[in-house]
KEDOSE-104227 format. One record per residue (C-alpha): residue in three letters; residue number from 1; y, z negated, x; chain. Coordinates in steps of 0.001 Angstrom, whole numbers, always signed. Each point is the difference from the previous one (the first is absolute). Example, Ala and Ser with C-alpha at 12.3 -4.5 7.8 and 13.67 -1.06 7.14 Angstrom:
# residues 2
[r ala; 1; [-4500; -7800; +12300]; A]
[r ser; 2; [+3440; +660; +1370]; A]
END
This chain:
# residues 114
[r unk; 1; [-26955; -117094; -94597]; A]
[r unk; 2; [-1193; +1954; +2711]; A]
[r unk; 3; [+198; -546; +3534]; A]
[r unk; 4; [+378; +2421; +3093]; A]
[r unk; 5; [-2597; -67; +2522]; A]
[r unk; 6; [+175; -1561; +3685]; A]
[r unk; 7; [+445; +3888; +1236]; A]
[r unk; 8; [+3203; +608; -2059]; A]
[r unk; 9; [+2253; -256; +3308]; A]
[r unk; 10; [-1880; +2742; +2053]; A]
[r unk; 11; [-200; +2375; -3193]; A]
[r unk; 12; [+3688; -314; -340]; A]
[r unk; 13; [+326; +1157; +3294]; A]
[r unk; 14; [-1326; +3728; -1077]; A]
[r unk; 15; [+1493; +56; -3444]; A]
[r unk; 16; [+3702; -559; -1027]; A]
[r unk; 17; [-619; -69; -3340]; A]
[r unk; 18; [-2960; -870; -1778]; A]
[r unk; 19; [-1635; -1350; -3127]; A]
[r unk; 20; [-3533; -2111; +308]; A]
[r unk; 21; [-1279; -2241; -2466]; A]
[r unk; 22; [+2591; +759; -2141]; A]
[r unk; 23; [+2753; -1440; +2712]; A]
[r unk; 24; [+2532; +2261; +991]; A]
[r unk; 25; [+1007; -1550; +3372]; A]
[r unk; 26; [+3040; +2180; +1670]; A]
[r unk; 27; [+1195; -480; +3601]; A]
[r unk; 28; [+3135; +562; +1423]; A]
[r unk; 29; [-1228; +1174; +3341]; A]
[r unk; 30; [-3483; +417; +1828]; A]
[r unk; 31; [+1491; -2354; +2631]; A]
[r unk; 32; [+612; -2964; -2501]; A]
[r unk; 33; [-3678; +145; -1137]; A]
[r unk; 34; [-1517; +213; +3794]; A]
[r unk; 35; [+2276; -3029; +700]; A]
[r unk; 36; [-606; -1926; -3209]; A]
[r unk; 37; [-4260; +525; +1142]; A]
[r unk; 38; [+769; -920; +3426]; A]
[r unk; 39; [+1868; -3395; -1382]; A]
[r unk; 40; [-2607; -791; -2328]; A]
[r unk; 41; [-2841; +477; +2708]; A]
[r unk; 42; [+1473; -2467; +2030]; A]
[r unk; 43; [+879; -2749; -3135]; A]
[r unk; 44; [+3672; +415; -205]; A]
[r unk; 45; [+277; +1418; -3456]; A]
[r unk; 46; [-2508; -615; -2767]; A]
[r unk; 47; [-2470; +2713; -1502]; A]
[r unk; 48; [+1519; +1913; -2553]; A]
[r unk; 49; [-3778; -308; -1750]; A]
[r unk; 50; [+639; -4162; +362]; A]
[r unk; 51; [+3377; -89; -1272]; A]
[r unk; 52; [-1300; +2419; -3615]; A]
[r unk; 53; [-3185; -2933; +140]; A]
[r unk; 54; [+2801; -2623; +133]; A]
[r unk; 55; [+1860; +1825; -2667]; A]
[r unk; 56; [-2991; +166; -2411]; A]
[r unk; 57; [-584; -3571; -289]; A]
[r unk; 58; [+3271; -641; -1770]; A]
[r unk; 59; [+504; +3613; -1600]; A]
[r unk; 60; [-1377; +2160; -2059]; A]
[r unk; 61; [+506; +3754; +463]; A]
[r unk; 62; [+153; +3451; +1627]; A]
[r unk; 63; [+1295; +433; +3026]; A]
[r unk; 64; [+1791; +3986; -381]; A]
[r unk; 65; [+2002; -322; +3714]; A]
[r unk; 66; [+457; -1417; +3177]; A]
[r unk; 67; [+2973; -210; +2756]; A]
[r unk; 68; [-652; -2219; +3646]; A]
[r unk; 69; [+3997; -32; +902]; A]
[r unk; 70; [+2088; -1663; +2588]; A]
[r unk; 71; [+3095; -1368; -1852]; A]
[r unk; 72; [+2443; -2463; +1478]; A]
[r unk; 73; [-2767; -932; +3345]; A]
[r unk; 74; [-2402; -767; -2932]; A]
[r unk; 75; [-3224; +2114; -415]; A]
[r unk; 76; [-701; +98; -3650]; A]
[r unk; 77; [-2369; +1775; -2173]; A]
[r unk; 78; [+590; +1184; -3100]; A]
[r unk; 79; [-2281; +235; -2660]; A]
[r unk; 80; [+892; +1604; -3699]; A]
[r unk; 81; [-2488; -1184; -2704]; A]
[r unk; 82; [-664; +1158; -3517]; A]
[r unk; 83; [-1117; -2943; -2195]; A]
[r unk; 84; [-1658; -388; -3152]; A]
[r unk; 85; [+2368; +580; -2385]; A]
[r unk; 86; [+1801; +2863; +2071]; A]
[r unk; 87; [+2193; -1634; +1576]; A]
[r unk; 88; [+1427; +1158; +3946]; A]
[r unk; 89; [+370; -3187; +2121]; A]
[r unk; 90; [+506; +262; +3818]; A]
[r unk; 91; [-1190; -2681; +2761]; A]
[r unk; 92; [+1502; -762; +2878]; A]
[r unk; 93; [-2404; -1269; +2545]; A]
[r unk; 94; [+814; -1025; +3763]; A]
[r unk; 95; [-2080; +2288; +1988]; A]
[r unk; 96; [-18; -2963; +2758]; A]
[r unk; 97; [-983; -3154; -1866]; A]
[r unk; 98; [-1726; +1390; -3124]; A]
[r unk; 99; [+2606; -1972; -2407]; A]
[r unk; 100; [+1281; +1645; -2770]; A]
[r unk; 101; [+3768; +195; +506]; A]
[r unk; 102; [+1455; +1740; -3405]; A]
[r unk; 103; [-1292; +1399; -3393]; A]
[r unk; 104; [+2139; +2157; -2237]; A]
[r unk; 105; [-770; +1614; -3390]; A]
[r unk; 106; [-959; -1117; -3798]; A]
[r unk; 107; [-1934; -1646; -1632]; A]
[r unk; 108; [-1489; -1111; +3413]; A]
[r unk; 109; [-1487; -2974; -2089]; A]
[r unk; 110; [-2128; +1772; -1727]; A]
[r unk; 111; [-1885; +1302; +3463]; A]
[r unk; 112; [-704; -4036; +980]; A]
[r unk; 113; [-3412; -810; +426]; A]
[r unk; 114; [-764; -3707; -2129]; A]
END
């Protein structure tokens, strides 16, 4: 699986949609991505390149997308994998702590690391 690098926040500021490394990361507003760099400068949200190295350990895939939202005073990321076998499975990571909160799709067995 590939990770983004550290400077994925400040190139997000310039693009709104991009593709690098095979990601396709889409923000919903130049704002949200200076403010998500700002938090993560000063330790309030985890890295989105330390929640994908988190992510790795345990699963095995690509990651195709990703989404940093704000839903219900929770700041969440979203990542959409493509595993092994083809399958689409979707994380749910909390943006603040790092701990993955959901996972929805199939076969998302068959993306477990033993």
């Amino acid at each position: 699986m590939k990770t983004l690098p550290w400077f994925m926040p400040t190139l997000l500021l310039l693009l709104f949609t991009f593709t690098i490394g095979g990601v396709s990361v889409i923000a919903r507003a130049d704002d949200d991505w200076a403010e998500l760099h700002r938090e993560v400068e000063a330790g309030r949200i985890v890295s989105l390149s330390s929640v994908l190295n988190d992510l790795e350990k345990d699963y095995m895939g690509q990651v195709v997308e990703v989404e940093f939202e704000r839903d219900d005073g929770q700041v969440i990321y979203e990542i959409e994998m493509i595993g092994p076998h083809g399958q689409v499975v979707e994380f749910e990571v909390n943006a603040v702590s790092g701990q993955l909160i959901g996972i929805e799709g199939s076969n998302i067995r068959g993306m477990t690391r033993k």
